[in-house]
PDB file with SEQRES, HELIX, SHEET and CRYST1 records, atoms N, CA, C and O in Angstrom:
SEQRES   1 A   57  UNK UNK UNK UNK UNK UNK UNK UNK UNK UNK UNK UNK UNK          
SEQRES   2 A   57  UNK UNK UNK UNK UNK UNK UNK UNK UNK UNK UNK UNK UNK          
SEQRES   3 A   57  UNK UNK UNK UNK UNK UNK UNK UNK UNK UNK UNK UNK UNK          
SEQRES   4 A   57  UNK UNK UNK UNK UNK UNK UNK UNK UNK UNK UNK UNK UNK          
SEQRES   5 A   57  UNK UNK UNK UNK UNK                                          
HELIX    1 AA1 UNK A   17  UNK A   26  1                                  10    
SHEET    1 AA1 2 UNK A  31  UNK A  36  0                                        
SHEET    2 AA1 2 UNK A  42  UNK A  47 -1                                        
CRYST1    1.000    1.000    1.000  90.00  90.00  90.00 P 1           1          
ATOM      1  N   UNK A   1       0.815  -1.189   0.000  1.00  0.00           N  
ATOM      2  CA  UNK A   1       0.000   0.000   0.000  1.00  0.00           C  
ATOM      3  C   UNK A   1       0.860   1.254   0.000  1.00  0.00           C  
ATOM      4  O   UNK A   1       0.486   2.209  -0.682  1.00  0.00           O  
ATOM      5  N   UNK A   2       1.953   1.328   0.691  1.00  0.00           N  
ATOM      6  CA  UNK A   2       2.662   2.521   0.545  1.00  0.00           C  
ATOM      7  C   UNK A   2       4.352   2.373  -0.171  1.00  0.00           C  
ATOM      8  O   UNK A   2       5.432   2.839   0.190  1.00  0.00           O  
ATOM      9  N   UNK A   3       3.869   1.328  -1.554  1.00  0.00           N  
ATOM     10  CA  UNK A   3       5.163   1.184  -2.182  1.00  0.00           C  
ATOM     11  C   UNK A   3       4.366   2.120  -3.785  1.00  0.00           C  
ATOM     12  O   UNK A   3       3.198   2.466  -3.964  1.00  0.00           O  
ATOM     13  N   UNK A   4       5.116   2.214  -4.342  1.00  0.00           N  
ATOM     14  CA  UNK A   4       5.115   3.030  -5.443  1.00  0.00           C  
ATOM     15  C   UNK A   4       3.994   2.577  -6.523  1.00  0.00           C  
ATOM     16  O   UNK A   4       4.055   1.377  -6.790  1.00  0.00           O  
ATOM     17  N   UNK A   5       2.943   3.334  -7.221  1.00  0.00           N  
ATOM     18  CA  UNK A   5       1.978   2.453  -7.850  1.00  0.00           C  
ATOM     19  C   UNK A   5       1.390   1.420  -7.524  1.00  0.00           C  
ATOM     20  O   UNK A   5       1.116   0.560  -8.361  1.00  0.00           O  
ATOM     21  N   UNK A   6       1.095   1.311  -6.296  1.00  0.00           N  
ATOM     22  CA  UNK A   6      -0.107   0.344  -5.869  1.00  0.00           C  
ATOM     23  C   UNK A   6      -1.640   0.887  -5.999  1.00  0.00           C  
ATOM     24  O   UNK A   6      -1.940   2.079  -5.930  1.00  0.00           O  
ATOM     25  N   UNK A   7      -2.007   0.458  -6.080  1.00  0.00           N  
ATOM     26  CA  UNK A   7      -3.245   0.656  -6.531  1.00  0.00           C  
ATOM     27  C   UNK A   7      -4.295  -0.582  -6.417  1.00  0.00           C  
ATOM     28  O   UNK A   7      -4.197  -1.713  -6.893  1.00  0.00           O  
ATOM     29  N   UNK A   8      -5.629   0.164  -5.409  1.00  0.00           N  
ATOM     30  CA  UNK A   8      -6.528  -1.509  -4.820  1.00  0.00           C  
ATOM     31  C   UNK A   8      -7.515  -2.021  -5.972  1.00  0.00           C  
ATOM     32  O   UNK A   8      -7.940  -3.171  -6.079  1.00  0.00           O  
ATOM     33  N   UNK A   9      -7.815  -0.867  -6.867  1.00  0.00           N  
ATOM     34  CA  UNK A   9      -9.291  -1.087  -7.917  1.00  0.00           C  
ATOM     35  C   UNK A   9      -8.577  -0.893  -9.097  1.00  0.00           C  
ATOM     36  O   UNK A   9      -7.384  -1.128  -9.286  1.00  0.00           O  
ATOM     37  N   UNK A  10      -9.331  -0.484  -9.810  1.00  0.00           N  
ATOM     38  CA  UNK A  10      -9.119   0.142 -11.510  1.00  0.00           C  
ATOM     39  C   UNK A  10      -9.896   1.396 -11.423  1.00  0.00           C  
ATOM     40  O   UNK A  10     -10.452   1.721 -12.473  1.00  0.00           O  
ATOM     41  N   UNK A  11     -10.112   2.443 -10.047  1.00  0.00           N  
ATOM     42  CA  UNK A  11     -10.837   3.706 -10.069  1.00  0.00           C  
ATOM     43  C   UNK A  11      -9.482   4.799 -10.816  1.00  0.00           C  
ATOM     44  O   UNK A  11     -10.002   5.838 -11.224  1.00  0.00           O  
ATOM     45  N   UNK A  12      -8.326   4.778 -11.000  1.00  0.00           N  
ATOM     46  CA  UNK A  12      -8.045   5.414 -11.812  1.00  0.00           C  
ATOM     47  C   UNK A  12      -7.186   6.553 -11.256  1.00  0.00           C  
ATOM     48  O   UNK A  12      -7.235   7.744 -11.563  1.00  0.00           O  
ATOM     49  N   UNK A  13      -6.248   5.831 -10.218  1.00  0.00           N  
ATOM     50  CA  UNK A  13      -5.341   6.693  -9.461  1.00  0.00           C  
ATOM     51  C   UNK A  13      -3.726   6.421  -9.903  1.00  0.00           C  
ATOM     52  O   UNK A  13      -3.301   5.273 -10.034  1.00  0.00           O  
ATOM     53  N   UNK A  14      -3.177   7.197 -10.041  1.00  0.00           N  
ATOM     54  CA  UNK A  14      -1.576   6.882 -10.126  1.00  0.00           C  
ATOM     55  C   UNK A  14      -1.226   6.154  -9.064  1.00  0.00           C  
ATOM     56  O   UNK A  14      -0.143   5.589  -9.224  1.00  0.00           O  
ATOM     57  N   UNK A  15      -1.779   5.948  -7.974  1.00  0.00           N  
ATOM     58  CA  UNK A  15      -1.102   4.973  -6.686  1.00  0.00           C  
ATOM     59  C   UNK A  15       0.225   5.434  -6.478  1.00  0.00           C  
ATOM     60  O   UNK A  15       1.244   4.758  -6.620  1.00  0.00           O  
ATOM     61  N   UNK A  16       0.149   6.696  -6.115  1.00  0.00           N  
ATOM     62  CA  UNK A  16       1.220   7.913  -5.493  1.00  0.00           C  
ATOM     63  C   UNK A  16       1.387   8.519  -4.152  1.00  0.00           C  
ATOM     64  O   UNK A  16       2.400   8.983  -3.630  1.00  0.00           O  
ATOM     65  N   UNK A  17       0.037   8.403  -3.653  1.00  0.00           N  
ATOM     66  CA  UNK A  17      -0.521   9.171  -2.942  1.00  0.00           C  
ATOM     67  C   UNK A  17       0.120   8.645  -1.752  1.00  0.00           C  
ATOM     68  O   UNK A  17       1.241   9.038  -1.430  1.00  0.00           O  
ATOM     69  N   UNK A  18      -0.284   8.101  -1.327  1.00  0.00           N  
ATOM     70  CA  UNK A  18       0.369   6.651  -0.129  1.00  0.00           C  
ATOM     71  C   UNK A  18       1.849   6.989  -0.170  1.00  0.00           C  
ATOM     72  O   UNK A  18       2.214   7.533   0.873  1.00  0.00           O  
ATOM     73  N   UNK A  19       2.747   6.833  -1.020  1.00  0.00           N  
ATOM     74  CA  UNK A  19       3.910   6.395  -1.195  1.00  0.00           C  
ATOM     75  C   UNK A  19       4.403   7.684  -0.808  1.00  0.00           C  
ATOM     76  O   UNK A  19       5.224   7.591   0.105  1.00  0.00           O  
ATOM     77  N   UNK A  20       4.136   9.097  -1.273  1.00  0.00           N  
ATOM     78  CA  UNK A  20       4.722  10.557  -0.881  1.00  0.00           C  
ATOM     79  C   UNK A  20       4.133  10.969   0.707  1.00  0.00           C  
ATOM     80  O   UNK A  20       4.655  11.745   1.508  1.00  0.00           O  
ATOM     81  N   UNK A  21       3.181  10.366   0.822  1.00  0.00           N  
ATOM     82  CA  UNK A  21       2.554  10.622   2.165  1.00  0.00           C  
ATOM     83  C   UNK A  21       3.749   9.786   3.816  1.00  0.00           C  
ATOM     84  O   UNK A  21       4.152  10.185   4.909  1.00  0.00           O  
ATOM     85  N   UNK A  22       3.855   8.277   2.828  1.00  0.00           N  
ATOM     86  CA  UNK A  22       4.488   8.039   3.974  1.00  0.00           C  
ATOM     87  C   UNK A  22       5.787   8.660   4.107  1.00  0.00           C  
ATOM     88  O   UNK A  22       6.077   9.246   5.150  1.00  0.00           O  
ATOM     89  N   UNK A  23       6.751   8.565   2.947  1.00  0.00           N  
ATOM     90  CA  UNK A  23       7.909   9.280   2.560  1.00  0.00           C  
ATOM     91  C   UNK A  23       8.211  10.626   3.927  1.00  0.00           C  
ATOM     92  O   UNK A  23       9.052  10.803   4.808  1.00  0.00           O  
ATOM     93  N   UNK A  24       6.893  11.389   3.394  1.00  0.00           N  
ATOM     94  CA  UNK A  24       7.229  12.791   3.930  1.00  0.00           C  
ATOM     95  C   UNK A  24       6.720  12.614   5.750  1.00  0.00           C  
ATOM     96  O   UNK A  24       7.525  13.175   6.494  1.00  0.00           O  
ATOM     97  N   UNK A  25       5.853  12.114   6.283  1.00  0.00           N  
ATOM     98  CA  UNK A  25       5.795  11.481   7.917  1.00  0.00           C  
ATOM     99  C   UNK A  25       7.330  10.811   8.323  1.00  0.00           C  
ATOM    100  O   UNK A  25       8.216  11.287   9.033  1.00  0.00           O  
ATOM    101  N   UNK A  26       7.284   9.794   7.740  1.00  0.00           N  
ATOM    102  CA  UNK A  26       8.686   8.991   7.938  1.00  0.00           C  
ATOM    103  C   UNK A  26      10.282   9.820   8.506  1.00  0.00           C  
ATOM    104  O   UNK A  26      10.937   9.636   9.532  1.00  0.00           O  
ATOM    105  N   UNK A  27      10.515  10.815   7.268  1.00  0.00           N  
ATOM    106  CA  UNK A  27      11.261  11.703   6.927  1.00  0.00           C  
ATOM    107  C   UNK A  27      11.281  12.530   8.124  1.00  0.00           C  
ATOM    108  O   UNK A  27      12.356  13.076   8.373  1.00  0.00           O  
ATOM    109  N   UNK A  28      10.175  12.756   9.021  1.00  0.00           N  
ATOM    110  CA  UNK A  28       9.775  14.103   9.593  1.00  0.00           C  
ATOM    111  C   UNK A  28       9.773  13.104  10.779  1.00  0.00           C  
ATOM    112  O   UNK A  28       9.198  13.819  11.600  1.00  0.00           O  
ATOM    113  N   UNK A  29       9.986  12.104  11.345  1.00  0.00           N  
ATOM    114  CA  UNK A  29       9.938  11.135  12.126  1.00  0.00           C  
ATOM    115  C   UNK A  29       8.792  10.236  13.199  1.00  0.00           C  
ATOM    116  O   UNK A  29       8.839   9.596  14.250  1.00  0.00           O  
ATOM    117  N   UNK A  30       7.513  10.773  11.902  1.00  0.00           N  
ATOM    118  CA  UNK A  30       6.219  10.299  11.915  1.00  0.00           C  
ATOM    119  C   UNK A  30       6.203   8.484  11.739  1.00  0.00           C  
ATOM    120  O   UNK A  30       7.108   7.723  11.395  1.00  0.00           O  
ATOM    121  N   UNK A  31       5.077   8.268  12.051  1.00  0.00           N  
ATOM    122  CA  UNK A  31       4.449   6.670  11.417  1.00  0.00           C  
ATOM    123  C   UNK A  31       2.650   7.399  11.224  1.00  0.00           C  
ATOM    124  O   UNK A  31       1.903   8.233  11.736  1.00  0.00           O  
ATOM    125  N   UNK A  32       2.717   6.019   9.726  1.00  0.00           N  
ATOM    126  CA  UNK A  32       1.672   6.562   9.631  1.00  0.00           C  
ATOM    127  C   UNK A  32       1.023   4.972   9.582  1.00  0.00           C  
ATOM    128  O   UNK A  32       1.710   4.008   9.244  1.00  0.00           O  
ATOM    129  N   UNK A  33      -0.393   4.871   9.971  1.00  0.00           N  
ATOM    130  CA  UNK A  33      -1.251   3.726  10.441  1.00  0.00           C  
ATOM    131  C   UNK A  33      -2.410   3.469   9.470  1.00  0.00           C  
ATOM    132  O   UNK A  33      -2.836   4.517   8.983  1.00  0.00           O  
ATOM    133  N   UNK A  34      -3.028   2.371   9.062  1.00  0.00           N  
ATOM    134  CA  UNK A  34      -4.255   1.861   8.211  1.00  0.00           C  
ATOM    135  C   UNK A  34      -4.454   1.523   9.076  1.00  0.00           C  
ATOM    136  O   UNK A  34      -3.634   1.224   9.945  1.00  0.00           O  
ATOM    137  N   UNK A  35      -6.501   1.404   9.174  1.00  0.00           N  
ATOM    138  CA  UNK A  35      -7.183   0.345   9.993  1.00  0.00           C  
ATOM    139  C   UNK A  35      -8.529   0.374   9.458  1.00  0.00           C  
ATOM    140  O   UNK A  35      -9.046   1.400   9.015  1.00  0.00           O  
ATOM    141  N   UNK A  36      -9.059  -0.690   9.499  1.00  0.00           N  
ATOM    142  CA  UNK A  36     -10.163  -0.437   8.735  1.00  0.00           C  
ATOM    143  C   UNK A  36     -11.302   0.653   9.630  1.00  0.00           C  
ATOM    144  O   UNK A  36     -11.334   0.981  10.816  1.00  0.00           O  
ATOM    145  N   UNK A  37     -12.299   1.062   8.287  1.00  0.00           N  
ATOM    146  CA  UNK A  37     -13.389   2.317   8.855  1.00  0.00           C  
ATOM    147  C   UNK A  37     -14.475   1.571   9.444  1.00  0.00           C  
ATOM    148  O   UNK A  37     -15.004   0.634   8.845  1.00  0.00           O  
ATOM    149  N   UNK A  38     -14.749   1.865  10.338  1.00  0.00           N  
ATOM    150  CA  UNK A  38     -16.317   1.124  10.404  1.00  0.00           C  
ATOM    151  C   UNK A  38     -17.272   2.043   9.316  1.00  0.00           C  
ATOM    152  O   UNK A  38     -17.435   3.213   8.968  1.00  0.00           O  
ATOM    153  N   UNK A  39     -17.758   0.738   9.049  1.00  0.00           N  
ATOM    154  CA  UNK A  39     -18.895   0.680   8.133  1.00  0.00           C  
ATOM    155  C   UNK A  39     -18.261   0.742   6.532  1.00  0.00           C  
ATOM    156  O   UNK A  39     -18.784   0.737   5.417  1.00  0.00           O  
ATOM    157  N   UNK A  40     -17.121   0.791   6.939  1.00  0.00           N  
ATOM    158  CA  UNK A  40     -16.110   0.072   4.970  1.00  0.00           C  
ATOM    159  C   UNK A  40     -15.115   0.978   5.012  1.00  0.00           C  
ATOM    160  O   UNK A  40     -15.062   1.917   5.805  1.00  0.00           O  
ATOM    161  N   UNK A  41     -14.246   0.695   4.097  1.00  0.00           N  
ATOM    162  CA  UNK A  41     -13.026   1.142   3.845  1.00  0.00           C  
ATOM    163  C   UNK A  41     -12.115   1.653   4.671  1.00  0.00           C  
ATOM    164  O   UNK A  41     -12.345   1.216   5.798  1.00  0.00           O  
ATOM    165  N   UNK A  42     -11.487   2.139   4.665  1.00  0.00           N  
ATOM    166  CA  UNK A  42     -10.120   2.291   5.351  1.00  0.00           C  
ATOM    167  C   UNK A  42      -9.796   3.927   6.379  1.00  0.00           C  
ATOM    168  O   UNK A  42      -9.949   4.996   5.787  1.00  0.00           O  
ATOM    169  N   UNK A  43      -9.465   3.931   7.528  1.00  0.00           N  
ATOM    170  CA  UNK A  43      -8.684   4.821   8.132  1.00  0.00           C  
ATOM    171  C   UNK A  43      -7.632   4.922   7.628  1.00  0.00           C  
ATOM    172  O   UNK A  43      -7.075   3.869   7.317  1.00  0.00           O  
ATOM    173  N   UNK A  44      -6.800   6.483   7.289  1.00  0.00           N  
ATOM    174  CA  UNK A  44      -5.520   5.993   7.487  1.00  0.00           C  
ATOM    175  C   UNK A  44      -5.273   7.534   8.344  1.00  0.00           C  
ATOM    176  O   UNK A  44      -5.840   8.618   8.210  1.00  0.00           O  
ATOM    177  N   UNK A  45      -4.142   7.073   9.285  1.00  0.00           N  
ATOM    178  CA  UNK A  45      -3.597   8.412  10.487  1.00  0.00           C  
ATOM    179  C   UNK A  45      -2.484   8.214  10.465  1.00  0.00           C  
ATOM    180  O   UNK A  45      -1.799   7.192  10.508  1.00  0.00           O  
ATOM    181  N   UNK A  46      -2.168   9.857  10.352  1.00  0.00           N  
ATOM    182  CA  UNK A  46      -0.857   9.940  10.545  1.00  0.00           C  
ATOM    183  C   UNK A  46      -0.242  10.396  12.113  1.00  0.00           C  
ATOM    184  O   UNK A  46      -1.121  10.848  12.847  1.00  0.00           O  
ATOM    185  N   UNK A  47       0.808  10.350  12.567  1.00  0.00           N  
ATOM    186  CA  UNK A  47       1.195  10.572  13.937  1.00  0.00           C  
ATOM    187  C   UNK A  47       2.974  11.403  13.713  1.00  0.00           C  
ATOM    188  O   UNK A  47       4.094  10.943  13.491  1.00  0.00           O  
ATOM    189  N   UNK A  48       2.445  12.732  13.911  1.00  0.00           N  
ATOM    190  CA  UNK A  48       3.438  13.223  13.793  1.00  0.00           C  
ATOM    191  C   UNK A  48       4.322  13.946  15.372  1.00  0.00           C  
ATOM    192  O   UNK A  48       3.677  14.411  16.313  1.00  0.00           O  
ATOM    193  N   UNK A  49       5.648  13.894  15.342  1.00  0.00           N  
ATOM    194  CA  UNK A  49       6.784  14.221  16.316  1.00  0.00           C  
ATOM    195  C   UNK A  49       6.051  15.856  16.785  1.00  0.00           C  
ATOM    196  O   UNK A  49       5.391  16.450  15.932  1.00  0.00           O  
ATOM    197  N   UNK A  50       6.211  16.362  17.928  1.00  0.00           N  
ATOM    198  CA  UNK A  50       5.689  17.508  18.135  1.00  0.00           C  
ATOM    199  C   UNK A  50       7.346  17.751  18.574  1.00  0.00           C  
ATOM    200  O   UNK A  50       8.113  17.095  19.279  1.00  0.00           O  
ATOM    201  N   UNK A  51       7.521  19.241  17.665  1.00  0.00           N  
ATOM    202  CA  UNK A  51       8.884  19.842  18.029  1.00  0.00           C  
ATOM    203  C   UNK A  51       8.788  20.728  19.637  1.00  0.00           C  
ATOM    204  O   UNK A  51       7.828  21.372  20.061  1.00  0.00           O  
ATOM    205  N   UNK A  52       9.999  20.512  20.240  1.00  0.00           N  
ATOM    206  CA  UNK A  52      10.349  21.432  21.194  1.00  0.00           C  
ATOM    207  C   UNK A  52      10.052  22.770  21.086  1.00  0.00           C  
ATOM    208  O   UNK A  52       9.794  23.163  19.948  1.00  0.00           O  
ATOM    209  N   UNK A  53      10.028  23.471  21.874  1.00  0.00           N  
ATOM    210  CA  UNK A  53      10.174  25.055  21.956  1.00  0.00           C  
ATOM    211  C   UNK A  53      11.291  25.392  22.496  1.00  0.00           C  
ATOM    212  O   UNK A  53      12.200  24.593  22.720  1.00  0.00           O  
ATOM    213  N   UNK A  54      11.319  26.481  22.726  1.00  0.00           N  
ATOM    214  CA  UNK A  54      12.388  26.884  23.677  1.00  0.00           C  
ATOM    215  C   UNK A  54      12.113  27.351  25.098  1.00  0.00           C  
ATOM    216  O   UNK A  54      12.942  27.617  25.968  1.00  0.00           O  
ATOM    217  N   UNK A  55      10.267  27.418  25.189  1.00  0.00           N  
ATOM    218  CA  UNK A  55       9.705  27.730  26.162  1.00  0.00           C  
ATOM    219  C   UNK A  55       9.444  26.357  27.192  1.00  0.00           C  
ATOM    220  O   UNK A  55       9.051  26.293  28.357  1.00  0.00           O  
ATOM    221  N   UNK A  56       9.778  25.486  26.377  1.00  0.00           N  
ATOM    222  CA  UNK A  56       9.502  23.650  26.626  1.00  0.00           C  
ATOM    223  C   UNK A  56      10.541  23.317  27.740  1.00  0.00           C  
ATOM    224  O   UNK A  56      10.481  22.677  28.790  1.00  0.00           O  
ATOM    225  N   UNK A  57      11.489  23.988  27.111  1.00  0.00           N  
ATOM    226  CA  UNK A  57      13.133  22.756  27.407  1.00  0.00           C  
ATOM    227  C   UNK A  57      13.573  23.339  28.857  1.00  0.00           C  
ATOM    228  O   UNK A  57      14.554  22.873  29.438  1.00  0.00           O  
TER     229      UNK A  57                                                      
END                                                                             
């Protein structure tokens, strides 16, 4: 799902979307999660690093 041109149907997506999404979470030192929706198809969440401040530290 989040390798390059995957794609689940024939609705007519480059199957990109996934692949730059995780890229850029990953990168940023995110994970990002599938689970299914209730009542069909898919969640997907991302979980991103919350930066320091300087008011933090």
């Amino acid at each position: 799902m989040f390798t390059k041109f995957w794609t689940a149907s024939k609705g007519g997506g480059s199957g990109l979307g996934l692949y730059i999404v995780s890229g850029l979470v990953k990168a940023h030192g995110g994970v990002v999660t599938v689970d299914d929706r209730p009542g069909g198809g898919a969640r997907v969440v991302t979980a991103w690093p919350v930066a320091e401040t300087g008011e933090d530290r």
